[in-house]
MARBA-3410 file (N, C-alpha, C, O; in Angstrom, 1 decimal):
197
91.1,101.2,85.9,89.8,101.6,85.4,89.2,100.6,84.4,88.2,100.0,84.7 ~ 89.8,100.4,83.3,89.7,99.2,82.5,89.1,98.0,83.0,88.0,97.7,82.6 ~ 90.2,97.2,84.1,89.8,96.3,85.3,88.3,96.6,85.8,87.4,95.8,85.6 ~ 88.3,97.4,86.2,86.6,98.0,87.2,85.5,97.9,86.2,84.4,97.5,86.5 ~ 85.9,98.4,85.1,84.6,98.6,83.8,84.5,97.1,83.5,83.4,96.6,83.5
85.6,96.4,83.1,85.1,94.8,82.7,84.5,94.2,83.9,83.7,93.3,83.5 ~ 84.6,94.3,85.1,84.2,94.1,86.2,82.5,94.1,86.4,81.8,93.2,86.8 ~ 82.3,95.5,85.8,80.7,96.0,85.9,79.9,95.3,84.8,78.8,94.8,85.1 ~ 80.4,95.2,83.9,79.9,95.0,82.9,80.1,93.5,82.1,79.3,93.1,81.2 ~ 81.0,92.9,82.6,81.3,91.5,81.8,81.0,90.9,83.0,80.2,90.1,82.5
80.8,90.6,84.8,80.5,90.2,85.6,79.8,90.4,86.7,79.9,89.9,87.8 ~ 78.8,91.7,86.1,77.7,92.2,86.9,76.7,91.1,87.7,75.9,91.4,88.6 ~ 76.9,90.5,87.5,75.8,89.2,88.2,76.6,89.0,89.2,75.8,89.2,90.1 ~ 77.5,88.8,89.6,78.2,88.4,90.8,78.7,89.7,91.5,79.1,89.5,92.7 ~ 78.8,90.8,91.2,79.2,92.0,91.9,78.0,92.5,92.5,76.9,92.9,92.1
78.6,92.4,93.6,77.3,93.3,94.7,77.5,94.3,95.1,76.5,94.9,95.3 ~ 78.9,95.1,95.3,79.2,96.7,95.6,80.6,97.1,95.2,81.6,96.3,95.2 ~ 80.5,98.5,94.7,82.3,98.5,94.5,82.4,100.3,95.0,81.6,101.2,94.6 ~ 83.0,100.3,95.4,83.4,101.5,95.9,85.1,101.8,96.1,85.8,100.9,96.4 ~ 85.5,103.4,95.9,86.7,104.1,96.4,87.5,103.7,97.0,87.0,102.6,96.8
88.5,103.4,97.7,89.4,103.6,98.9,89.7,104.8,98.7,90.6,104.9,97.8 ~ 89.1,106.7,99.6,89.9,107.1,99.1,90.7,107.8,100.2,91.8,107.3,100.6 ~ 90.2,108.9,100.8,91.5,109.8,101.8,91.4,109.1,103.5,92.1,109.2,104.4 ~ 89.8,108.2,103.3,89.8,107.9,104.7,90.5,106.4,104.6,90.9,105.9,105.6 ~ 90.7,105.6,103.3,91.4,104.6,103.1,90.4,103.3,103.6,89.3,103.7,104.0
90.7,101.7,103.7,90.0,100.5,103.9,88.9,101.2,105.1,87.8,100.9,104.7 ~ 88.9,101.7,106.0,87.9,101.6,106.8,86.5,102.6,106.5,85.3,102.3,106.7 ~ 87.0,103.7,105.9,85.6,104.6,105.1,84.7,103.4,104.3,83.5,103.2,104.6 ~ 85.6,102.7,103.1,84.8,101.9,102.0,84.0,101.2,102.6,82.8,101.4,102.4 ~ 84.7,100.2,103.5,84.5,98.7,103.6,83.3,99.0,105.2,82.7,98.1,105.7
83.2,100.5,105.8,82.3,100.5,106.7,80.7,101.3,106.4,79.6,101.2,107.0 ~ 81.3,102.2,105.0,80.4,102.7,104.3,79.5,102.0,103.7,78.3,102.1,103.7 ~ 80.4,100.7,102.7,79.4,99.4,102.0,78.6,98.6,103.0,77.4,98.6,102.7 ~ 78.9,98.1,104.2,78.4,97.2,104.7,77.3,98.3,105.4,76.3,97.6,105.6 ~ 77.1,99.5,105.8,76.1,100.3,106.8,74.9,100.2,105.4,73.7,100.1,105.6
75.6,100.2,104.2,74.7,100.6,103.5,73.4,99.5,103.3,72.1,99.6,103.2 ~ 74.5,98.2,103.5,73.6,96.8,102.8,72.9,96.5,104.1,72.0,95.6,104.0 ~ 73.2,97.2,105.4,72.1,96.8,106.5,73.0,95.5,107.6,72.4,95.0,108.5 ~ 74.3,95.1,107.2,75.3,93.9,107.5,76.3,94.2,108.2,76.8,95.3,108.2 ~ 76.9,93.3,108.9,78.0,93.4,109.7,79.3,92.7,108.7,79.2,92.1,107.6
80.3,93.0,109.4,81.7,93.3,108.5,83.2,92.4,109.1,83.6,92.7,110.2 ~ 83.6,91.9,108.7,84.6,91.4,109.3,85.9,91.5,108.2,85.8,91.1,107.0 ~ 86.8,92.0,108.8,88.0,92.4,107.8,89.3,91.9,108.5,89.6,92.2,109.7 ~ 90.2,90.8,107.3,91.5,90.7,107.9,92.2,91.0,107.9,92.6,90.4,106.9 ~ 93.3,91.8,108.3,94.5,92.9,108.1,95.6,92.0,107.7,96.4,92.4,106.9
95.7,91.2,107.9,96.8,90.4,107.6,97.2,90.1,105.7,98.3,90.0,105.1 ~ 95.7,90.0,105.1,95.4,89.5,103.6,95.8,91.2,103.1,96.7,91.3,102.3 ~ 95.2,92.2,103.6,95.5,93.4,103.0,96.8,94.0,102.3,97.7,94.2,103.1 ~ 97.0,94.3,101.1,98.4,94.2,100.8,98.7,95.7,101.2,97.9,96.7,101.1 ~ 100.2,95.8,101.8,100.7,96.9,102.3,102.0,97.4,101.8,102.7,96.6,101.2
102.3,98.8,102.1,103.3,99.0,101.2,104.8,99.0,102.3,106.0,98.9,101.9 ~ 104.2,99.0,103.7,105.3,99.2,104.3,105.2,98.1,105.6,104.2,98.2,106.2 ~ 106.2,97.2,106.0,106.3,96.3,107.0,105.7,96.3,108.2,105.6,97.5,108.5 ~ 105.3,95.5,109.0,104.8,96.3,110.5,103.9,97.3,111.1,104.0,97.8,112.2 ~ 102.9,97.7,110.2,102.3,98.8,110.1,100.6,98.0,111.3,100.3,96.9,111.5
100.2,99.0,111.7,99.7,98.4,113.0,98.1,98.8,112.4,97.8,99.7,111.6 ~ 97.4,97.8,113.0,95.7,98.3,112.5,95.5,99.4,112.0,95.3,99.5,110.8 ~ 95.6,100.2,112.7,95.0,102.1,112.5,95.9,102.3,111.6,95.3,103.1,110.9 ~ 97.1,102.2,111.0,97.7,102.6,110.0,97.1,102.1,108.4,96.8,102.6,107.3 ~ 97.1,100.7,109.0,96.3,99.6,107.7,95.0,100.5,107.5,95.0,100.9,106.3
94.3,100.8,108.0,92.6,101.3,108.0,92.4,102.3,107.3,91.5,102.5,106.4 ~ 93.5,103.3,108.0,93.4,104.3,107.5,94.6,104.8,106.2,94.7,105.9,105.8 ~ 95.0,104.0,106.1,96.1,104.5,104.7,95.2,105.1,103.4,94.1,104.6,103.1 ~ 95.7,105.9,102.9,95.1,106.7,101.9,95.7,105.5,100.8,96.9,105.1,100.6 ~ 94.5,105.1,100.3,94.7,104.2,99.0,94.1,104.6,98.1,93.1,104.0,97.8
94.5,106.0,97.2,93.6,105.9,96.3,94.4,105.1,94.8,95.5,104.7,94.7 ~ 93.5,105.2,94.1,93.9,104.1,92.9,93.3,102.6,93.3,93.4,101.6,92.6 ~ 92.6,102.4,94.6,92.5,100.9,94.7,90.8,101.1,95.4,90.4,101.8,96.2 ~ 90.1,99.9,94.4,88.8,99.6,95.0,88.6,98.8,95.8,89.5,98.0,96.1 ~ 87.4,98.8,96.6,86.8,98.2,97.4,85.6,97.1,96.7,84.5,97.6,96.5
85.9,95.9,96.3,85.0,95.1,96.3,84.3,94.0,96.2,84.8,92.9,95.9 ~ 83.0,94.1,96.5,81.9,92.6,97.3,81.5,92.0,96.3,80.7,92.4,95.4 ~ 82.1,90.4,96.3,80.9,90.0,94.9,80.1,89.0,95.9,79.8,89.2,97.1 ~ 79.9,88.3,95.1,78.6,87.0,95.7,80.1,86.2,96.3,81.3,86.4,95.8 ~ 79.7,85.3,97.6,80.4,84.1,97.8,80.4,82.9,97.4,79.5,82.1,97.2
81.6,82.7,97.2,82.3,81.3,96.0,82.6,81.8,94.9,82.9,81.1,94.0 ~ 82.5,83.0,94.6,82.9,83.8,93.2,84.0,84.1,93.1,84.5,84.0,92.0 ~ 85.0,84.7,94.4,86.5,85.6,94.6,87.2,85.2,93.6,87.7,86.2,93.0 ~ 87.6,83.7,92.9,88.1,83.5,92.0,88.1,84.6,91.0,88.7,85.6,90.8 ~ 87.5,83.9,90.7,86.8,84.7,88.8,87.1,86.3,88.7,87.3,87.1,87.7
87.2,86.6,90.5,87.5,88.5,90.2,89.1,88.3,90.7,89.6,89.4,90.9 ~ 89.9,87.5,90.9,90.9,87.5,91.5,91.7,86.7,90.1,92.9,86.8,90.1 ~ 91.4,86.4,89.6,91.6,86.2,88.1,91.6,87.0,87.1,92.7,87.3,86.7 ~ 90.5,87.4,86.7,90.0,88.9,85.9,91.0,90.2,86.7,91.1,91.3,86.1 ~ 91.5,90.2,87.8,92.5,91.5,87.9,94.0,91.1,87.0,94.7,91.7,86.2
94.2,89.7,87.7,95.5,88.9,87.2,95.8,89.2,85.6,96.9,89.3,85.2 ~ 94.3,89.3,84.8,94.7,89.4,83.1,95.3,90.7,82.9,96.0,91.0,81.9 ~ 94.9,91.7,83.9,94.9,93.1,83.6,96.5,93.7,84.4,96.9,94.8,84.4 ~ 97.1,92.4,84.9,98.7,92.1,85.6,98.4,93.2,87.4,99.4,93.6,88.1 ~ 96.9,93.3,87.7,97.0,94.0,88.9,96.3,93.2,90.3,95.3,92.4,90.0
96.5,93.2,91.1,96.3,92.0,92.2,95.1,92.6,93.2,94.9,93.6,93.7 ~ 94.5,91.5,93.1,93.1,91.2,94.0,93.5,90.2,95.5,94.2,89.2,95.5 ~ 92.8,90.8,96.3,93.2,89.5,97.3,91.7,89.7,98.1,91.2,90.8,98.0 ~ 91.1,88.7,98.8,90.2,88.3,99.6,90.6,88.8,101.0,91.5,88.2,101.6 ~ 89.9,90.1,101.8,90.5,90.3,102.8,89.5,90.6,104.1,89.8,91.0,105.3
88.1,90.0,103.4,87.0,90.3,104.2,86.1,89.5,104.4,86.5,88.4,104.3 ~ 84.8,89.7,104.5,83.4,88.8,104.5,82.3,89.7,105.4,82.3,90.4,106.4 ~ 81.1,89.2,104.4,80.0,90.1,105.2,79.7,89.1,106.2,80.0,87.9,106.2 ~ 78.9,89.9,107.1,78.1,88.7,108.2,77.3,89.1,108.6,77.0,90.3,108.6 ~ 76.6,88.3,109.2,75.0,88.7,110.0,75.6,90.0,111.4,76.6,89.9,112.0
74.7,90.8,111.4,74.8,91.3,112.6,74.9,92.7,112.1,74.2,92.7,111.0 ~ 75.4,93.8,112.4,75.4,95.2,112.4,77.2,95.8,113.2,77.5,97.0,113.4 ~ 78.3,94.3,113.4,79.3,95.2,114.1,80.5,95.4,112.7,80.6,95.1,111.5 ~ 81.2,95.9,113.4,82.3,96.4,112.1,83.8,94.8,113.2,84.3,95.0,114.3 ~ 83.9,94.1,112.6,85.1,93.2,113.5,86.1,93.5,112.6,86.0,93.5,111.4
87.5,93.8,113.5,88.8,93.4,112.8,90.1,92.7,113.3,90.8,93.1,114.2 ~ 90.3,91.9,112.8,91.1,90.8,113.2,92.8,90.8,112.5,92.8,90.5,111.3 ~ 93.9,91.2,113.1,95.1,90.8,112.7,96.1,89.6,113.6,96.0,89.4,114.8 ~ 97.0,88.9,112.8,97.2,88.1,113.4,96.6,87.0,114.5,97.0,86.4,115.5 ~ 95.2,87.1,113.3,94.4,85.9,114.3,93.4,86.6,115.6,92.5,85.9,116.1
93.8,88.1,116.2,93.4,88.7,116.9,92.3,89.8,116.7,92.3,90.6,115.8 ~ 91.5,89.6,117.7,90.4,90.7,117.6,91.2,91.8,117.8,92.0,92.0,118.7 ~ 90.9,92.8,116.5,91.3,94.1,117.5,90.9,95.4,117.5,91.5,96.4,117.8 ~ 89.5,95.2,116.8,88.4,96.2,116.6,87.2,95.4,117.0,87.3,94.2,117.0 ~ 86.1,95.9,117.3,84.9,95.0,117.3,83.9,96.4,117.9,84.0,96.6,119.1
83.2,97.1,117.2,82.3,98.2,117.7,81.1,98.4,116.3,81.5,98.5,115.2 ~ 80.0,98.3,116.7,78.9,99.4,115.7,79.3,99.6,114.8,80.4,100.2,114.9 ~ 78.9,99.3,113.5,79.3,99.7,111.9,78.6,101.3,112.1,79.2,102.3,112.1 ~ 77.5,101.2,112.4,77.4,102.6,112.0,78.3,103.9,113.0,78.2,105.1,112.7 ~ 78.9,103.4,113.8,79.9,104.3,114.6,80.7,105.1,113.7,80.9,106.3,114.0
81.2,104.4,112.3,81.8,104.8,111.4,81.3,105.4,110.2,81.7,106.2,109.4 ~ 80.2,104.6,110.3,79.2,105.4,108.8,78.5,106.2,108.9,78.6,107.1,108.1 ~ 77.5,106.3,110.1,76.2,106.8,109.7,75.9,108.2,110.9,75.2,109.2,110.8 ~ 77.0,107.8,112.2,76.4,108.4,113.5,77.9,109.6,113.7,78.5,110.0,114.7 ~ 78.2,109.9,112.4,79.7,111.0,112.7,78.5,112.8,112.9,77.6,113.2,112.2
79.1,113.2,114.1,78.7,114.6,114.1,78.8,115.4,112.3,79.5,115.2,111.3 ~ 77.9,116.3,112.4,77.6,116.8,111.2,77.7,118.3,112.0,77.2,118.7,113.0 ~ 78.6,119.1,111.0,79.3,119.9,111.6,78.4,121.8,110.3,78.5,121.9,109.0 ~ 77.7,122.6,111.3,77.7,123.5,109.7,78.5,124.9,110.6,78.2,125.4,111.7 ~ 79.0,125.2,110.1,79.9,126.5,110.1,79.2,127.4,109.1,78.5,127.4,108.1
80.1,128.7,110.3,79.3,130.1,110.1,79.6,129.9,108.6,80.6,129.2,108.3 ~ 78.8,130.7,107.5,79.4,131.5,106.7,79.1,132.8,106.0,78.0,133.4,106.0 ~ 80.2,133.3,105.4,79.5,134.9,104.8,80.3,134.8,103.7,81.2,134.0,103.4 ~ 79.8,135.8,102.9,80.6,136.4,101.5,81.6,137.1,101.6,81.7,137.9,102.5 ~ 82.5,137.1,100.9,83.7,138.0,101.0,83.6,139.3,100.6,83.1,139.4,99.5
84.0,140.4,101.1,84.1,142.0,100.8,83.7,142.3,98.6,82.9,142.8,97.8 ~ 85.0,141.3,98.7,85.4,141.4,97.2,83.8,141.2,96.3,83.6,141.9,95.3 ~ 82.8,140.1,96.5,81.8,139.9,96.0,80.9,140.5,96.7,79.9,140.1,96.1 ~ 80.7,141.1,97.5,79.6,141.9,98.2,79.7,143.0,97.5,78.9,143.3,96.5 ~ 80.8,143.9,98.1,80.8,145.3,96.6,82.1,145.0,96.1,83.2,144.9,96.7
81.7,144.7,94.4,83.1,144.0,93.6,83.2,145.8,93.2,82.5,146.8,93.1 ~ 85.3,145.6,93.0,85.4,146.6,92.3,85.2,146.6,90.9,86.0,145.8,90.2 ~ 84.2,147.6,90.1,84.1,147.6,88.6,84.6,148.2,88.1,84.5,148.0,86.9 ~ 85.7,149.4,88.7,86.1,150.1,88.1,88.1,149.7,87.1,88.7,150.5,86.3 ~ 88.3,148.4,87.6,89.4,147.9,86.4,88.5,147.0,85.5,87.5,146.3,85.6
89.5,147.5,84.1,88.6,147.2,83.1,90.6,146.5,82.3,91.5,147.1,81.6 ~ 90.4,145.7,82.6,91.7,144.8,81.4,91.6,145.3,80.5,90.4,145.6,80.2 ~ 93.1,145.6,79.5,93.3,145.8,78.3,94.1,144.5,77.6,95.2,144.4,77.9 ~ 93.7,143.9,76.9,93.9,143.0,76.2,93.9,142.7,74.8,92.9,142.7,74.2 ~ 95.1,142.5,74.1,95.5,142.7,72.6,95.5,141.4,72.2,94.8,141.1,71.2
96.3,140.4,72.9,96.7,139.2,72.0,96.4,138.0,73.6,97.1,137.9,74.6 ~ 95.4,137.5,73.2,94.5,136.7,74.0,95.0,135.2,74.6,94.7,134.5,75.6 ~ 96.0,134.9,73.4,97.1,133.5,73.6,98.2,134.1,74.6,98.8,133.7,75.6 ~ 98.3,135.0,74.0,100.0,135.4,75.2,99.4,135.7,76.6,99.9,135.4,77.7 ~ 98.1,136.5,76.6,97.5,136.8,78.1,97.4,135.5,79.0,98.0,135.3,80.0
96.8,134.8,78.3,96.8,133.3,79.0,97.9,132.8,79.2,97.9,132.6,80.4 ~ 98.9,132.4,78.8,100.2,131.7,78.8,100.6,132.7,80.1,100.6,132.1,81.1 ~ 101.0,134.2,80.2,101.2,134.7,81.0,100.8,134.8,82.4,101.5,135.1,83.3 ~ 99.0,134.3,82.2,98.5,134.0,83.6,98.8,132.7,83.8,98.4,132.4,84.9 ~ 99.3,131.7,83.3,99.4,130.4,83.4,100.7,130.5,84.4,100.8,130.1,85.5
101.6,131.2,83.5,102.8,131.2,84.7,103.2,132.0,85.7,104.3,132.1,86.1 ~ 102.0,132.8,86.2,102.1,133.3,87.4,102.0,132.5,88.4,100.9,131.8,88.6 ~ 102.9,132.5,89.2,103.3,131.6,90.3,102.1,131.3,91.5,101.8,130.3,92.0 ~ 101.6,133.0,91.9,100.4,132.6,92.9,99.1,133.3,92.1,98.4,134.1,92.7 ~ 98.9,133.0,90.9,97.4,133.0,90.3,96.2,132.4,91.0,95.1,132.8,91.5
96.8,131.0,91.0,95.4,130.2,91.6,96.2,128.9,92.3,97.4,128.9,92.4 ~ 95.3,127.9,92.6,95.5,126.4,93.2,95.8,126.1,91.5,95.2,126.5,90.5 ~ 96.9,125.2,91.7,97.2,124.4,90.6,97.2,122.8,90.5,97.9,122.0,89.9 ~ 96.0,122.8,91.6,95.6,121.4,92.2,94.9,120.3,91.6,94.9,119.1,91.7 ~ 94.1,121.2,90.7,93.3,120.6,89.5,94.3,119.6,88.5,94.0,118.4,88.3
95.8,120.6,87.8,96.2,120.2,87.2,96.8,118.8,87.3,96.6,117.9,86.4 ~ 97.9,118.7,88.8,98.5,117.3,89.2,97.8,116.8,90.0,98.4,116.0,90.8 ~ 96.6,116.9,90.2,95.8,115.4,91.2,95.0,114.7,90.7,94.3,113.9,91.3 ~ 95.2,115.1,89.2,94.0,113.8,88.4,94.4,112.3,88.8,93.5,111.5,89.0 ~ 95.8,111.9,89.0,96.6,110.9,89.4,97.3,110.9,90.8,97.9,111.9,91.3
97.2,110.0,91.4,97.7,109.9,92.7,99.6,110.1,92.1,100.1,109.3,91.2 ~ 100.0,110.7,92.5,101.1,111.2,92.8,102.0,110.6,93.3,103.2,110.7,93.0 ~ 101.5,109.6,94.3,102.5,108.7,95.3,102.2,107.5,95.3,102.1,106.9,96.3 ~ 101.9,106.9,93.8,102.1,105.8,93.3,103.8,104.9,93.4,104.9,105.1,92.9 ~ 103.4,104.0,94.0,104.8,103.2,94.3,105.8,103.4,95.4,106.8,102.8,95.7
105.3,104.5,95.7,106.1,105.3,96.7,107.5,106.0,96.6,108.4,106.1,97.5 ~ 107.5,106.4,94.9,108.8,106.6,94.8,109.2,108.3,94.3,110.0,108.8,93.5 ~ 108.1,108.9,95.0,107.6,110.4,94.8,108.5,111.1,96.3,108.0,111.0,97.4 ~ 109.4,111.6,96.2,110.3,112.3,97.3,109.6,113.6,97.6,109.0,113.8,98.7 ~ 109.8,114.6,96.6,109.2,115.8,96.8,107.8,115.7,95.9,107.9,115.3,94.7
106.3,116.3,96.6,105.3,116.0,95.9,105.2,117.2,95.2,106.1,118.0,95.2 ~ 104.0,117.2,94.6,104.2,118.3,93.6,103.2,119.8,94.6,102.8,119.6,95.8 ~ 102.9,120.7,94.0,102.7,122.0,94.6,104.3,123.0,94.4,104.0,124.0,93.7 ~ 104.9,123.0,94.5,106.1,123.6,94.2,106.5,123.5,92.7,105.8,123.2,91.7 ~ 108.4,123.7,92.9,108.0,124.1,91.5,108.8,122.9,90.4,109.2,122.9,89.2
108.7,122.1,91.6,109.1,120.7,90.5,109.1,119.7,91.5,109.4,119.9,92.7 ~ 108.7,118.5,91.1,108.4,117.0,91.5,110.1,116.3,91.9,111.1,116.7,91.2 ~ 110.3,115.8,92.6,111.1,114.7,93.0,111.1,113.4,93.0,110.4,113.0,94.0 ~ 111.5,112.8,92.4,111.0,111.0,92.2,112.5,110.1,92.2,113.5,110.3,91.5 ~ 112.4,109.2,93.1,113.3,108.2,93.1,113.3,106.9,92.3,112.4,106.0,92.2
114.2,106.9,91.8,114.9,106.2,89.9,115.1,104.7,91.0,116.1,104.5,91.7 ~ 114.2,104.0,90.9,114.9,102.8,92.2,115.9,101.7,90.9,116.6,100.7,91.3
END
């Protein structure tokens, strides 16, 4: 975060877009930025850093990377941002280039192996609205429980540790979880698993 804010702010002149990687991973960002600027896209899978060996286009594209941005400065600049990650000990690599035209190209190992419509990905996805209704409970709520409550710190602590109170999704997903990849059992239960490498 640090990195990104010196980014915006100490080298706004050369930054053209920065965006997420987030659940749809490199291909949401990098097809989302370029539909936006009106440009065609060319991305090389090979520069993209991966966590696991042999992993095939559609795995690269779509890996969930969150913690990692997407982004475009001006050309002949890549240094200066591939530098400025280096002070902050986190790695930048050049893995793309805008181009004239409107297609999304992706090339591994030297080979085409995407080449279709940027907006196929951005702009032209079915838009889906589902039925909906209110639930019983908020149509006619029941009024007739009325809590008795004495000591307001223990009430809370007590709903805290009720096991199916609510989603406790809020609490462990401020941070990606499966940082480093050394997260065995994720969290939702009732304790985390992590490998001591």
């Amino acid at each position: 975060m640090d990195t990104c804010l010196d980014l915006m702010i100490n080298h706004s002149v050369i930054l053209v877009g920065i965006q997420d990687m987030g659940a749809a991973g490199l291909v949401s960002s990098s097809s989302e930025m370029a539909s936006k600027a009106d440009s065609g896209l060319e991305l090389y899978l090979d520069d993209v850093p991966q966590r696991e060996t042999e992993m095939t286009p559609y795995e690269i594209l779509l890996s969930e990377s969150q913690e990692r941005m997407l982004i475009c400065v001006k050309q002949d600049y890549e240094q200066e941002i591939t530098d400025l990650f280096e002070r902050y000990s986190l790695e930048a690599v050049v893995c793309g280039k805008v181009v004239e035209g409107h297609q999304y190209k992706v090339f591994q190992n030297g080979e085409l192996v995407a080449d279709i419509p940027l907006d196929t990905l951005a702009e032209d996805a079915p838009v889906y609205h589902m039925p909906q209704s209110k639930p019983a409970r908020l149509v006619n709520p029941d009024t007739s429980f009325v809590p008795d409550v004495k000591d307001l710190k223990q009430t809370l602590l007590d709903l805290l540790l009720t096991a199916d109170l609510s989603n406790k999704a809020p609490l462990y997903s401020t941070y990606d979880s499966q940082v480093r990849t050394s997260t065995v059992g994720g969290p939702g239960s009732d304790a985390w698993v992590v490998r001591i490498r």
